[in-house]
Structure formats: structure tokens, C-alpha cells
C-alpha positions, 0 to 999 in steps of 0.5 A: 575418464580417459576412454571416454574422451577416446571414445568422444574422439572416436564419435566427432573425428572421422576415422580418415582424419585419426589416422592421418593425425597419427601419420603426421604425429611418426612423420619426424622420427620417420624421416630421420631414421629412414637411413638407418633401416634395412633398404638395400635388395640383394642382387639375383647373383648375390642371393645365392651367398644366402645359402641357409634357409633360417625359417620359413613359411606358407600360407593360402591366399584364400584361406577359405574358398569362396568365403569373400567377394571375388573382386575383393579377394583378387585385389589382396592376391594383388597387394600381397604379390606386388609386397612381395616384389618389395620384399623379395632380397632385401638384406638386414645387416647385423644390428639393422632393423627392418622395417615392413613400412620402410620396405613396402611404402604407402599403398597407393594405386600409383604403386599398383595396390588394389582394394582388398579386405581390411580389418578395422575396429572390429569391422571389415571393410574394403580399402586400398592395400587391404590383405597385406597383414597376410604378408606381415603376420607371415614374416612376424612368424618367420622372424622369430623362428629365425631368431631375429628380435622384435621391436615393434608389433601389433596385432588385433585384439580379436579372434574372428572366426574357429581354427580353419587348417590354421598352420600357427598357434593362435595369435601369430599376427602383426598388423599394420597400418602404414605408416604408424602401426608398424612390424619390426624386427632387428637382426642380432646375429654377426651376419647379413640376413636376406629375406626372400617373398613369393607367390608359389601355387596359391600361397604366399611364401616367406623365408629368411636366409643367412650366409651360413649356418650360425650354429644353433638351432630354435625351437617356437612353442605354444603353451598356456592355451586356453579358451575362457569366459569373463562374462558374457564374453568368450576370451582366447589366450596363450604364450609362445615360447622361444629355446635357443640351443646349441647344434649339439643340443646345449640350451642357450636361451630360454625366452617368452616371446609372446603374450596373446590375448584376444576377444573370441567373436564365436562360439568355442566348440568343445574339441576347442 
């Protein structure tokens, strides 16, 4: 009963519509602890007290070249790189959480967003803003290398196209939608983090940096990967796995950190 009237809403509510109800729905929580989440950039002097490099990342801006609309590949090349002027030296305290919406704001064409490829219900389309999943699946990834916790993440519950020199196990996103869809992390380490966001050779490149080293190493690990049918539907899932160890080798945690699952909208080869 319940999906049918979600999806009756889905019919009789425009999707603009849904979405701003959503946003108002947050509004109160959003104002109230707009104080408490990581706000503060870390001056070009400063930056330089972060001297560890917990985690990092690469990614192309153009996965596959040629495969979009210039135009609309160009204005997510622009999204990601006016986030990461956001993003670039913004500290965590201990305990604080960061907040990817709190840290880009609204994306708008005041603040110089353009319109880029935005995945919604399945469907691609244009919108102002459209790409900078790219910069949230990038740090979602960082930040559990670097052994921060997540508190909040969503990810689209569809595989769309085969592995194409995918560099992370399948299902490594954190898609957001300002500003109700939100990625989130909390540092629990007894120092400052700082992260660090650019755009180097064609990619975009994310990084967390601690004051020093908070001696122990992490180790991420897919396991349980399986492609299977339920149906006429082909299903992708697997785990990640997170072991936390001392320098000297001494197992401290080991913890599930993700439970991927997702509907495949191709045809999985046999080298799959």
C-alpha cells in the first residue's frame, strides 16, 4: 500500500515540487546545527601543520572521452572545480562533522555552477549543479581510508554502465541532492583533519591530511562481489571491509563499512 501511494505521489507531484518539500522538511535541523559542522578553511600558512597525507584520490573528469554532450561535460568540469574552491582547507576538529552541503551550499548560477549531467530516477538529465557526485563519491571513498565515520550516505541503487578503468570497488558513491540527500563524515581521531581538493591534469583530486601520524595504518577491502539474476533482472552486490592496525602490524578493528547492492542496466560479460 505504501508504494502505491509513493508512487501516486510520484504520478501527481512534480518532481521540482517533491523536492522542494523535502528541502523544507531539513530546513529546521539545518539551521539549528549550521553552527556545529565543519565551516572553518585553513589558511595557505597553516595548511602546511597538516603534514600527513592520511588518504587520497584521483579520478578523470571525463571518464569516457567523447561519450557526453560537450557543453554539458564542460559545465560538470565547472561544478567540480568551483567545489573544490569550497572544499580545498577546510578543517574537521575532532568529534566535528563534516558536512559536503554545509561545505559547497546551493548550487546555483549566482555562485557559478553550470548545468552538468545529473542522474535522477534512473534517468539522465541536465541540471544546474549536475556532475558534483563526482566530488562527493571521490571524498566518501577518501574518508573511509582515512578512517573517519560515516554518518550519513546515499548512493543510486543502479549499476548503469561495465567497469571502464574503474579504479574502486563497485558501489563506492555518495550522491547528493542538496540539500536533504546529504554525505557526511565525523572525525574521531584526537586531532584537526584538513581536506585538500583540486583539479590536476584532467582529474580531480581529493585528500585528507592530519597534523601528524595517529599511529595506525587502514587497509579498505572488497569482498563478497557477485553479479546475480533475480528474475529477468541482473543484480550487482558486494562488501567493503575496513581493518584498522597498529604500525606494527597489531589488528585493532575489524569492521563492515559498506553493503552494496544495485540493479545492473546491462549485460554482465563473463570476464564480469
Amino acid at each position: 500500500m505504501k508504494d502505491k501511494l509513493r508512487s501516486l505521489r510520484r504520478k501527481l507531484i512534480p518532481f521540482r515540487v517533491r523536492l522542494e518539500l523535502l528541502r523544507l522538511a531539513r530546513l529546521p535541523k539545518w539551521l539549528l546545527e549550521r553552527r556545529t559542522v565543519a565551516r572553518t578553511k585553513v589558511s595557505a600558512a597553516d595548511a602546511a601543520g597538516f603534514s600527513f597525507l592520511l588518504a587520497d584520490h584521483s579520478s578523470p573528469l571525463e571518464r569516457v572521452p567523447g561519450a557526453l554532450d560537450r557543453e554539458v561535460q564542460q559545465g560538470k568540469e565547472t561544478n567540480v572545480a568551483v567545489a573544490a574552491r569550497f572544499l580545498n582547507g577546510l578543517m574537521v576538529e575532532p568529534n566535528q562533522v563534516f558536512s559536503h552541503h554545509h561545505a559547497v551550499g546551493r548550487t546555483t548560477k549566482r555562485r557559478g555552477f553550470r548545468k552538468g549531467l545529473e542522474l535522477r530516477n534512473g534517468e539522465s538529465e541536465a541540471s544546474v549543479g549536475g556532475g558534483l557526485c563526482q566530488v562527493s563519491n571521490s571524498f566518501y571513498w577518501v574518508a573511509v581510508r582515512a578512517g573517519m565515520r560515516i554518518t550519513e550516505r546515499h548512493r543510486h541503487g543502479l549499476d548503469l554502465f561495465p567497469d571502464h578503468e574503474r579504479s574502486v570497488p563497485f558501489g563506492c558513491g555518495a550522491t547528493v541532492v542538496y540539500n536533504y540527500a546529504d554525505f557526511r563524515f565525523e572525525n574521531p581521531l584526537p586531532m584537526p583533519v584538513m581536506l585538500a581538493a583540486r583539479i590536476e591534469e584532467g582529474e580531480f583530486v581529493s585528500e585528507i591530511w592530519a597534523e601528524s601520524d595517529p599511529g595506525h595504518r587502514i587497509e579498505v577491502e572488497e569482498v563478497d562481489h557477485r553479479f546475480f539474476r533475480d528474475g529477468d533482472q541482473w543484480w550487482r552486490e558486494n562488501r567493503l571491509r575496513r581493518r584498522i592496525t597498529t604500525t606494527d602490524g597489531v589488528l585493532l578493528v575489524d569492521q563492515e563499512v559498506a553493503h552494496n547492492r544495485g540493479r545492473v542496466m546491462y549485460e554482465p560479460s563473463e570476464e564480469d
